[in-house]
C-alpha positions as CSV (number, residue, x, y, z in Angstrom):
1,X,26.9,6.9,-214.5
2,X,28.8,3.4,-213.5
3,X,27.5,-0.1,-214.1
4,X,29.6,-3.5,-213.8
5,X,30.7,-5.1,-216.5
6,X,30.4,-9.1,-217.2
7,X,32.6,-11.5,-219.0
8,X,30.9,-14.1,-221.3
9,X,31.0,-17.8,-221.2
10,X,34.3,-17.7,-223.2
11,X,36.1,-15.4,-221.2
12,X,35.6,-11.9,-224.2
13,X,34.5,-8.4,-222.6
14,X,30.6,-8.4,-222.6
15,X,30.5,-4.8,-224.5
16,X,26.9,-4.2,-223.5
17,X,27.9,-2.8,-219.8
18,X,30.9,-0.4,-219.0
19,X,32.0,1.6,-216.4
20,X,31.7,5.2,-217.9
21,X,31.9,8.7,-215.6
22,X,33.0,12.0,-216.8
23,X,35.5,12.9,-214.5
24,X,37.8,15.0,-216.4
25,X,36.6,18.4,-217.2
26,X,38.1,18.3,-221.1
27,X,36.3,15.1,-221.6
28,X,32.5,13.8,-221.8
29,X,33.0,10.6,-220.9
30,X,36.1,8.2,-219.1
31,X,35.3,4.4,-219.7
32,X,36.5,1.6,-218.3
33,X,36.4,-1.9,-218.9
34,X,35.8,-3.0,-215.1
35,X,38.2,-6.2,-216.2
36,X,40.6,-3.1,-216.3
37,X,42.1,-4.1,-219.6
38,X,41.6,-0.9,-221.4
39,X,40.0,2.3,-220.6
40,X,39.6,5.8,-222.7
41,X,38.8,9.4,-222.9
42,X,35.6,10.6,-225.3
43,X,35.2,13.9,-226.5
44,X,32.1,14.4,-227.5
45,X,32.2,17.0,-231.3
46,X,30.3,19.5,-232.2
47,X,29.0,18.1,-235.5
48,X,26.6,15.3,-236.5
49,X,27.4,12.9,-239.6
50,X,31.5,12.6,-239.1
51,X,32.9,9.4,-238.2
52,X,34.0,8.7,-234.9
53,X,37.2,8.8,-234.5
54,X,39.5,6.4,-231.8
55,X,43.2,6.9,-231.3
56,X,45.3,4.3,-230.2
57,X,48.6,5.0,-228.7
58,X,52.1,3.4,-228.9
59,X,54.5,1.4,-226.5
60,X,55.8,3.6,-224.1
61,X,53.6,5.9,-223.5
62,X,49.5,6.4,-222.9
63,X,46.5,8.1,-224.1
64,X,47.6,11.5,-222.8
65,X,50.4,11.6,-225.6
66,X,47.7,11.7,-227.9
67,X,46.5,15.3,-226.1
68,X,49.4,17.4,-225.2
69,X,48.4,20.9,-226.0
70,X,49.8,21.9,-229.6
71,X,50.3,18.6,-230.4
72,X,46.7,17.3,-229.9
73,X,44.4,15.2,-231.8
74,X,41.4,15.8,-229.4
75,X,42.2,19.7,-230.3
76,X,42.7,18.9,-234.3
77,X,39.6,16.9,-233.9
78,X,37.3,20.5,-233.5
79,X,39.5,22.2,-236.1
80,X,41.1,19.8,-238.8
81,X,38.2,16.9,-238.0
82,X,35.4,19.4,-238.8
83,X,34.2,18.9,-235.5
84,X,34.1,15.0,-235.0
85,X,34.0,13.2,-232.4
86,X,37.1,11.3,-230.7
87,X,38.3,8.7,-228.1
88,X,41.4,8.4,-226.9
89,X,42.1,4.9,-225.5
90,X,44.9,3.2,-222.7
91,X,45.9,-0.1,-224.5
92,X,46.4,-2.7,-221.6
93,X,49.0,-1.9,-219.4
94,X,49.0,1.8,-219.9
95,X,47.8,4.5,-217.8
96,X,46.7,2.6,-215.1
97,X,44.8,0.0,-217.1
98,X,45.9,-4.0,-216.1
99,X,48.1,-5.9,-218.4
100,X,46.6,-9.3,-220.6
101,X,50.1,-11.5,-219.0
102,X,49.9,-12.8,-222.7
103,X,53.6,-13.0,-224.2
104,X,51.6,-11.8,-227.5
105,X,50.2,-9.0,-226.0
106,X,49.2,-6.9,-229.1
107,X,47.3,-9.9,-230.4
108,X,45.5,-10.5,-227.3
109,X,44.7,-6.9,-226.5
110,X,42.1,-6.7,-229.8
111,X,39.1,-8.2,-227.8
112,X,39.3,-6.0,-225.1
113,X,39.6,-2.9,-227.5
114,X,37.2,-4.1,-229.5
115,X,34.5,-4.2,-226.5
116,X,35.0,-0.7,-225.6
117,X,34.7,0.9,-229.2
118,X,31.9,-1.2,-229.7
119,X,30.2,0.5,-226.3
120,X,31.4,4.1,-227.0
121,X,29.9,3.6,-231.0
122,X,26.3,2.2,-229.5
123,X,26.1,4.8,-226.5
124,X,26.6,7.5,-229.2
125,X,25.8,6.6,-232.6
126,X,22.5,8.1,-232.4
127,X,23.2,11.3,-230.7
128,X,26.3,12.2,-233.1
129,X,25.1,10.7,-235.8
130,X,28.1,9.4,-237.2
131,X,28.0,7.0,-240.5
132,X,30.9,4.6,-238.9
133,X,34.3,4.7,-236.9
134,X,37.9,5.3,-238.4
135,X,40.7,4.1,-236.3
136,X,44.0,6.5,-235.7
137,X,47.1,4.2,-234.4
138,X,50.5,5.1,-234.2
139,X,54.2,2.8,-233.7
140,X,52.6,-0.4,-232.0
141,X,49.5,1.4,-231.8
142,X,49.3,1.3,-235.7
143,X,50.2,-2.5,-235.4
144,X,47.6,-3.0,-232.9
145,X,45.3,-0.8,-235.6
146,X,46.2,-3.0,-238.4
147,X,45.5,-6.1,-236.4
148,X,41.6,-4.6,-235.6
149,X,41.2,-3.8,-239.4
150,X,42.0,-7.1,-240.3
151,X,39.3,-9.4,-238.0
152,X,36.6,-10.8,-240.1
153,X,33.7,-9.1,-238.2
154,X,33.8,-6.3,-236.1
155,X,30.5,-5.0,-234.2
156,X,30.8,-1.4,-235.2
157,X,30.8,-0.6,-238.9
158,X,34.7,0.5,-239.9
159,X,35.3,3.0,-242.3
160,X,39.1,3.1,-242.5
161,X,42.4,3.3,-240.8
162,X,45.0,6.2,-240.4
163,X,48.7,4.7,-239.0
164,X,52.2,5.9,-238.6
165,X,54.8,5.2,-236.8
166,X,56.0,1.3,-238.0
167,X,56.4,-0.5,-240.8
168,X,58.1,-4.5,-241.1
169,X,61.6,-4.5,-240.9
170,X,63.1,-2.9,-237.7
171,X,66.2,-0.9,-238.5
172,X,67.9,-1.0,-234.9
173,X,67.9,-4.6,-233.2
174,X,64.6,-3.9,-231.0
175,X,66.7,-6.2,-228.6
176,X,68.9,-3.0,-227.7
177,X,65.7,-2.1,-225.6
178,X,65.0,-5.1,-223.7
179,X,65.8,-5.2,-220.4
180,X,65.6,-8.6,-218.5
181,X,62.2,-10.3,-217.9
182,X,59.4,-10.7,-220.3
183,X,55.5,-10.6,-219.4
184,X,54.0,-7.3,-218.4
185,X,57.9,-6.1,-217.0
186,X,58.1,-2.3,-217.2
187,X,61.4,-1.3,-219.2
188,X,62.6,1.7,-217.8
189,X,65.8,1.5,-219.6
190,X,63.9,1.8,-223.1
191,X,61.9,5.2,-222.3
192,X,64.9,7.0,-222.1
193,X,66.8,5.2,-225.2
194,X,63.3,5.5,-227.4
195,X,63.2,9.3,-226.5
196,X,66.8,9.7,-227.9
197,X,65.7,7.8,-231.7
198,X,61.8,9.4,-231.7
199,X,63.3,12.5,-233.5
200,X,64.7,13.9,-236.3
201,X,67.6,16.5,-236.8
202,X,66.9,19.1,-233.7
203,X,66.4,21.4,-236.5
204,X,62.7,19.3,-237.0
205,X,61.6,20.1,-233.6
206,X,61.4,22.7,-231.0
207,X,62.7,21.8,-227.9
208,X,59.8,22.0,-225.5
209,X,57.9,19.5,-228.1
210,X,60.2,16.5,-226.3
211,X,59.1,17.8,-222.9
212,X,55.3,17.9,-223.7
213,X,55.8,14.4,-225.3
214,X,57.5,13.0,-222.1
215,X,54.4,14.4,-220.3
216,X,52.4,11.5,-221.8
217,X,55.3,8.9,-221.8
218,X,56.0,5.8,-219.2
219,X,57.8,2.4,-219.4
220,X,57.0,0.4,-222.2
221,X,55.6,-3.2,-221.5
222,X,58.5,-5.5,-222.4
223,X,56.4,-8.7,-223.8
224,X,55.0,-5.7,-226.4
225,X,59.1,-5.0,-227.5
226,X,59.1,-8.8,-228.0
227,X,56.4,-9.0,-230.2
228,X,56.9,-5.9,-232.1
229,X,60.5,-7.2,-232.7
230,X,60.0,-11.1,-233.0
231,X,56.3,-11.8,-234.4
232,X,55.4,-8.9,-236.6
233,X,58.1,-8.6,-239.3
234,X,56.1,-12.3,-240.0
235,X,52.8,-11.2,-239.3
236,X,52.4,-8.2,-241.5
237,X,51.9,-9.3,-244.4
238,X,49.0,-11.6,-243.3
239,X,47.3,-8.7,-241.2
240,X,47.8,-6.5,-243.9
241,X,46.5,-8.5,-246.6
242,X,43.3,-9.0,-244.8
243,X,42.7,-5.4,-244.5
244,X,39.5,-4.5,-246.6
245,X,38.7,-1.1,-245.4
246,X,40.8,2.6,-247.0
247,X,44.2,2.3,-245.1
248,X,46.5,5.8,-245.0
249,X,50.0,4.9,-243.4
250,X,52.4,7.2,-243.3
251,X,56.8,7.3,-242.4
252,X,58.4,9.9,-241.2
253,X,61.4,11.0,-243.6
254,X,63.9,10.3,-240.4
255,X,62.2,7.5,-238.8
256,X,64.8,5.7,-236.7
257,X,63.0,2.4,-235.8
258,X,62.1,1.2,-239.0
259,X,63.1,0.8,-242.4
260,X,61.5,3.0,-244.5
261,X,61.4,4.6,-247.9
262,X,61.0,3.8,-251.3
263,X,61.7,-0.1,-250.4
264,X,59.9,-0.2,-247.5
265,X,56.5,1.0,-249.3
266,X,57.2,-0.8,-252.6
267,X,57.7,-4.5,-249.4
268,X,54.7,-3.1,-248.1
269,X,52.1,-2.5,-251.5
270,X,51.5,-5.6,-252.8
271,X,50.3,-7.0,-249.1
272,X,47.3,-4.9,-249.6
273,X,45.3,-7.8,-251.1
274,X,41.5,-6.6,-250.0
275,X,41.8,-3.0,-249.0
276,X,39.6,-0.5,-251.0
277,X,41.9,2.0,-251.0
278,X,45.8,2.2,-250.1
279,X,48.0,5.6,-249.5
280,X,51.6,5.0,-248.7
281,X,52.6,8.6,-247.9
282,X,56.5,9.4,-246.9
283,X,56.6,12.5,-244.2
284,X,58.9,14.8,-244.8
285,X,61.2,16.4,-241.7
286,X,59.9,14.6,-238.9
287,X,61.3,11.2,-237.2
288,X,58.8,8.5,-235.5
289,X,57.2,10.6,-232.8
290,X,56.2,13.2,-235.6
291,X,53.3,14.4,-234.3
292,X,55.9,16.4,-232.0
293,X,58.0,17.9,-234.8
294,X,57.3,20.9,-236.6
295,X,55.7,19.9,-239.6
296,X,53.6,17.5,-237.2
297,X,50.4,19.2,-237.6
298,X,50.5,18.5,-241.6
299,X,50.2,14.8,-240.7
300,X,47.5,15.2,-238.5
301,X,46.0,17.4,-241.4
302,X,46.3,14.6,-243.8
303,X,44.7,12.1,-241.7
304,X,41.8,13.7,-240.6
305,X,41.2,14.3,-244.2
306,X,41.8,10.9,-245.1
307,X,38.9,9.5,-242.3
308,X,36.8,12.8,-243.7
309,X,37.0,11.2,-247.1
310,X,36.3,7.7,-245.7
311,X,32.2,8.7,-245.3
312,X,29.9,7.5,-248.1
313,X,29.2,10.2,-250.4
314,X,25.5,10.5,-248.6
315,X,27.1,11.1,-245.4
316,X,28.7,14.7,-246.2
């Protein structure tokens, strides 16, 4: 099915219409935004009652990183997730999807992502059944996660957020991957240097893991390595302490962008002001792209456990 989309009088999606075919085999549904902000893959589950789950992807790469084979959340979703239901999205600027041209562009991507959870949860509440949403997000993806979590209102009912992959303090200079220009600029120069710190000791990882990674990678947007690196080390605290929903946020043992540890999670704790329920989990033999290492799976284990636990007691 296709429809056009409108924008409202002050310039947000208008969620109620969506451009939505099904023209990947693997998937029930590809929907875009026809602003062509953001667009993502649904996979409809098997089972009624389990929270819909949406994964939002990192800087440098797209929503296909979330589904390499043996590494996938869409496959985890039928085993680990009981049989829920998931969407993968394309943050702007990522697989094919247009960039915001805002020099805050995590910030100003929340609308849009907003509007196209908010269509996928009211075409299928009713047919999966599912008591709310729980939100996956990984390295700027987990930012950009956080950042949802913490707006006053959201028109789908939240049950809690699952993120890895950052923290607040960088523990490189971010700048080592900027290349010049700002805006939506496509660093090539900081796929290949990110690959070389996304992994632990090669004794963590099998080598074809970084090759089915890659598969799902492309040049990060460069206003995205300015925010992450300028405006979030301030921010965090504020988004986090807003956060009212169960958070799970876990740091991979060899994590390479970010500071992390004991310190870092002892910074992080007393942020969460609001949230209902906070785990700080430290993940052991993996770096930031642990989903690709070989204790990977355990992660993905944990969170789908984690947005399993997240339904009201009536729910399950």
């Amino acid at each position: 099915m296709a429809s056009t989309m409108t924008e409202t009088a002050t310039g947000a999606p208008d969620p109620t219409q969506v451009l939505a075919t099904s023209n990947e085999a693997q998937y029930d549904k590809h929907l875009v935004l026809p602003n062509g902000h953001v667009s993502g893959f649904y996979k409809r589950g098997t089972a009624k009652g389990l929270p819909l789950i949406v994964v939002i992807h990192g800087g440098g790469c797209n929503s296909k990183y979330m589904d390499r084979p043996g590494y996938s959340y869409v496959e985890d979703a039928a085993t680990l997730g009981r049989g829920c239901s998931i969407m993968l999205v394309n943050r702007p600027g990522y697989g094919g999807t247009k960039g915001t041209d805002s020099l805050n562009p995590i910030e100003a991507s929340i609308p849009h992502l907003v509007a196209l959870i908010k269509w996928i949860w009211d075409e299928e509440t009713k047919r999966i059944e599912a008591p709310g949403v729980v939100l996956f997000g990984h390295s700027i993806g987990g930012a950009t996660t956080y950042t949802i979590a913490a707006e006053p209102e959201l028109p789908f009912p939240l049950l809690g957020i699952a993120v890895s992959g950052f923290a607040i303090h960088h523990s490189i200079p971010i700048k080592a991957f900027w290349v010049e220009g700002e805006g939506q600029t496509r660093n090539k120069m900081a796929s290949e240097k990110l690959r070389n710190v996304a992994y632990g000791p090669p004794d963590t990882y099998d080598p074809e893991a970084k090759r089915a990674a890659a598969q799902g990678g492309e040049p990060p947007v460069q206003a995205e390595l300015i925010e992450i690196s300028h405006a979030w080390p301030e921010r965090f605290h504020t988004v986090a302490g807003r956060i009212r929903v169960p958070l799970w946020h876990g740091l991979a043992e060899f994590e390479n962008l970010w500071k992390v540890g004991p310190e870092a999670f002892e910074e992080m704790r007393p942020s969460y002001r609001l949230a209902s329920r906070v785990e700080l989990v430290e993940l052991p033999e993996g770096g930031h792209a642990y989903s690709f290492h070989k204790r990977g799976k355990e992660m993905h284990a944990m969170q789908f456990a984690f947005a399993l636990s997240c339904v009201p007691a009536t729910g399950l």
